[in-house]
C-alpha positions in Angstrom: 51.3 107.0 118.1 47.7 108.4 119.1 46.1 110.5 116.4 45.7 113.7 117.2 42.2 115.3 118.0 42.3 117.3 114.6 43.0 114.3 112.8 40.3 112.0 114.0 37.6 115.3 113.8 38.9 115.3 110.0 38.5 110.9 110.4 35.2 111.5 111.9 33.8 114.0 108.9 34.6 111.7 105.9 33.0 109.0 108.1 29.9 111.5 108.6 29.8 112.1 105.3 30.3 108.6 103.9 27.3 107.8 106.0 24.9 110.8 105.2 25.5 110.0 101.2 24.8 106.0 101.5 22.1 106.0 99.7 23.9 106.9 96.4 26.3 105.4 94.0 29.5 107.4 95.0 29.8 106.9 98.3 32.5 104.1 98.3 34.6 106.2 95.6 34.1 109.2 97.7 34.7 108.2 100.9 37.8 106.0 99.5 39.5 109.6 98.0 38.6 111.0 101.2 40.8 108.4 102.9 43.5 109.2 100.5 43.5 113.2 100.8 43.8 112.2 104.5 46.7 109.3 103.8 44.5 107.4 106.0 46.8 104.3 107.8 45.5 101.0 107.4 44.2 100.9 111.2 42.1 104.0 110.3 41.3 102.7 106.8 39.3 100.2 108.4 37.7 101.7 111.9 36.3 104.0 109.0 35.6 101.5 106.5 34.2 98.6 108.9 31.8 101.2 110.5 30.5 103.0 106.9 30.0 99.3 104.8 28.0 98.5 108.2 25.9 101.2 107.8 25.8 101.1 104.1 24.3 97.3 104.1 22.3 98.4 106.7 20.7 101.1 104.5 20.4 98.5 101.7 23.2 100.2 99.6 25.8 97.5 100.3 29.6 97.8 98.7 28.6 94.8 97.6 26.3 96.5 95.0 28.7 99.3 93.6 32.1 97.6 94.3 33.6 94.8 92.4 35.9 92.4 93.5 38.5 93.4 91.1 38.5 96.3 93.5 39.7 93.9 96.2 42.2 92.6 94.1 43.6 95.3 91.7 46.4 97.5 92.9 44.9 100.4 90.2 44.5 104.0 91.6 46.9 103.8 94.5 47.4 101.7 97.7 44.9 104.2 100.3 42.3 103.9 97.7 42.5 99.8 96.9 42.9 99.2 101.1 39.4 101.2 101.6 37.9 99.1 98.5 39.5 96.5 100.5 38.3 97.3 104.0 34.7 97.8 102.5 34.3 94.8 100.4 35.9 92.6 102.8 34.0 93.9 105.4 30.5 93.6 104.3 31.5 89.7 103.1 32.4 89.4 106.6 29.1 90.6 107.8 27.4 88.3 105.8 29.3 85.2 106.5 30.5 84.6 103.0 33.6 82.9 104.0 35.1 81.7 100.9 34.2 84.4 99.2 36.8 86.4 101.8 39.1 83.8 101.4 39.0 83.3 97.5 39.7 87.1 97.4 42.2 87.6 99.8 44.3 84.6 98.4 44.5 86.6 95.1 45.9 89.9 96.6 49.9 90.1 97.0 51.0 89.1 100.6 53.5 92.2 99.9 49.7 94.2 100.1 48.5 91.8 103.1 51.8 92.2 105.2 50.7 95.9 105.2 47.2 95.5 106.6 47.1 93.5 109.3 42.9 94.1 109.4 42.8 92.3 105.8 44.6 89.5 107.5 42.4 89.3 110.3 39.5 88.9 107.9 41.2 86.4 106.2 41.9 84.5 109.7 37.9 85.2 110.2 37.0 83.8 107.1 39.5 80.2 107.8 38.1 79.8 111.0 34.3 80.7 109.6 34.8 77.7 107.5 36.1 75.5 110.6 39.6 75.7 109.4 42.0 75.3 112.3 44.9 76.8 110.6 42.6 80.4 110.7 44.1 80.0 114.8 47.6 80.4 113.6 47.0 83.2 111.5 44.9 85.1 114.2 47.5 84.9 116.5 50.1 86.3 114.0 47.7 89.0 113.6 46.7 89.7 117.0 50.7 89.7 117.5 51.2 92.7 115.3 47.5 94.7 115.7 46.3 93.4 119.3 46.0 97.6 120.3 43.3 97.7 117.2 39.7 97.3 118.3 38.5 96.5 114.7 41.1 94.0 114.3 41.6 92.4 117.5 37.9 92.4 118.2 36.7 90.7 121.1 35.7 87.7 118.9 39.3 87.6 118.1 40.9 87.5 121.3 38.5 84.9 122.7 39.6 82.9 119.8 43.2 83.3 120.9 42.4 82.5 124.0 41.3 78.9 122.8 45.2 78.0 121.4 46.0 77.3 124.6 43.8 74.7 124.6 45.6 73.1 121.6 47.7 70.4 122.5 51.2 70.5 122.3 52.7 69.3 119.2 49.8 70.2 117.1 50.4 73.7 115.8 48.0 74.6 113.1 49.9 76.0 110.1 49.1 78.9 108.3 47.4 78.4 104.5 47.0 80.8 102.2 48.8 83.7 100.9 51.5 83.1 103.6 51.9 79.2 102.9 52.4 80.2 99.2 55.4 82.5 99.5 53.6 85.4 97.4 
């Protein structure tokens, strides 16, 4: 279903905001309770998020800073609000390569929370493949699969990466690590 033009006006504001109001301490909180007045869905939870923690880190007021990664993990004030702590942790990790850092994080959040958010699982088949991990293949595809229409998930990195298991040889499937391997 496309969003309507009201709704990504209201997407674009708490982005806008989030942005003009980087330089402070709030912004994460803020722009997270935004997200959750809007019941923001996990495909806008992280155009929104992926774009702010960009400029954020950019600014030099990272989520890395005023986040913890007990906010990546804990389930606390609501699932819109953990998903945008989430998106914006995860993200910024992602921009600066930290691998098993994404990994280590991700492998502690419920797969009941993952198999909701396909962009979480993309960054955890980022951070597999980051670290030359072949099995981060199989789990791209899954995701590209389910969230191939989402730019911030099925990025163009990710689809030339997909286009690589064809390459694979046959009888060699990479399997899937992780939350998914462990049955969580």
């Amino acid at each position: 279903m496309t969003p309507s033009p009201e709704r990504n006006a209201a997407l674009a504001r708490v982005a806008s905001i989030a942005i003009e109001t980087v330089a402070g301490t709030q912004w994460p909180m803020r722009l997270a309770e935004a997200l959750r007045d809007l019941d923001a869905t996990w495909q806008e939870s992280a155009e929104v998020c992926a774009d702010v923690a960009w400029q954020a880190r950019a600014a030099g007021n990272s989520a890395l800073v005023l986040l913890d990664p007990e906010h990546v993990i804990d389930p606390g004030p609501g699932p819109v609000i953990c998903r945008a702590y989430r998106h914006l942790y995860l993200s910024v990790l992602r921009y600066d390569f930290r691998c098993r850092s994404v990994e280590s994080l991700l492998n502690q959040v419920p797969l009941s929370v993952l198999n909701a958010d396909p962009y979480s699982w993309a960054l955890y088949a980022f951070a597999r493949l980051g670290q030359s991990r072949s099995d981060g293949l199989a789990v791209m595809e899954q995701v590209l699969a389910t969230a191939s229409d989402h730019p911030k998930t099925a990025s163009p990195a990710a689809r030339s990466v997909a286009g690589r298991s064809a390459s694979r040889p046959r009888g060699r499937a990479a399997r899937p690590r992780g939350p998914a391997a462990r049955g969580r």
